[in-house]
N, C-alpha and C positions, 0 to 999 in steps of 0.2 A: 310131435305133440302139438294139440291144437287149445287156444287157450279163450273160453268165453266169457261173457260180463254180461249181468245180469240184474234188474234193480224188480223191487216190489215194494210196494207200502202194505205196512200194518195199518190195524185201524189207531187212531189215536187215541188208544186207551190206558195210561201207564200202569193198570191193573194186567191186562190185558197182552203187556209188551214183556213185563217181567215172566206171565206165566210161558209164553210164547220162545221165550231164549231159556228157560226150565226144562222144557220139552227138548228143546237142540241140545242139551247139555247131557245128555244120555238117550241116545234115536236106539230107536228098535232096532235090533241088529237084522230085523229083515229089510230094512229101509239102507241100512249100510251094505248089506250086499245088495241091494237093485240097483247102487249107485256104483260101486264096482263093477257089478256085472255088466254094468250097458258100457263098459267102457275109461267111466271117469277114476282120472286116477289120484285128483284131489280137488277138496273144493270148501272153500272156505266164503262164512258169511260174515259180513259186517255191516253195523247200524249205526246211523244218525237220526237221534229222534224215533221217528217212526218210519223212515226209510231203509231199507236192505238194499245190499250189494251183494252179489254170489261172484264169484269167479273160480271157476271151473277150468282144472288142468287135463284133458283127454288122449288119449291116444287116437289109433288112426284108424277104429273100428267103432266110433263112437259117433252118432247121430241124432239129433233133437228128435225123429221122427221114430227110431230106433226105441231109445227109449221111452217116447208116449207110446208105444205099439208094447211092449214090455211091461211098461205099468198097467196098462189096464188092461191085461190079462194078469196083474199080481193083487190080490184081493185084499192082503198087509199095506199095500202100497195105495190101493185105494181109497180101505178103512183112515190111512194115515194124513191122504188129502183132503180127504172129506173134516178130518179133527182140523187140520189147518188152516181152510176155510174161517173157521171161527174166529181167527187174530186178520186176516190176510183181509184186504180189500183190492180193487183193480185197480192197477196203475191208470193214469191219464191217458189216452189212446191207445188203451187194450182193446184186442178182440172180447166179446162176450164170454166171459168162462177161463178168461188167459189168466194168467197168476203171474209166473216170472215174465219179465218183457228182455228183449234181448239188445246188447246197449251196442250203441256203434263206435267204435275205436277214431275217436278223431283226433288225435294227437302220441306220438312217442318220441321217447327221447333214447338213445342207445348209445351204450361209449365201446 
């Protein structure tokens, strides 16, 4: 199992932030299976503010490139980025068009 970190900002709009975690509180169940299907086998999001964390628990058939290649041959999953667009803005040293940014593990602690 491979495990990633993930951060993205919303816009700063606390209209905007409520409607946004409304929306994750019941996902399209086609949006739940594109995230199964490509692999992941959990994935949880958390907010500070207007800042997101994802972390994503995968197995060993799961790929970032896998799943953009997936998505956008799923037209639900399109439709659904395209709505999310709306809350999300680019993190600070995104590609153009990037949403989540992929965080780099610099620090653990293990007992």
């Amino acid at each position: 199992m491979k495990r990633h970190c993930l951060a993205l900002d919303l816009k700063d709009d606390p209209a905007l932030i409520e409607e946004y975690i409304r929306w994750h509180e019941n996902i399209w169940p086609e949006i739940r299976d594109s995230i199964h299907n490509a692999g992941i086998l959990s994935m949880e999001i958390y907010r500070y503010a207007n800042r997101l964390f994802m972390i994503i628990e995968a197995d060993d058939t799961f790929s970032f490139e896998r799943k953009a290649e997936m998505d956008a041959s799923n037209p639900k999953v399109q439709e659904w980025e395209e709505l999310m667009w709306k809350y999300q803005q680019e993190m600070p040293g995104a590609k153009p068009g990037e949403k989540w940014v992929l965080m780099e593990n610099i620090f653990s602690l293990k007992k």
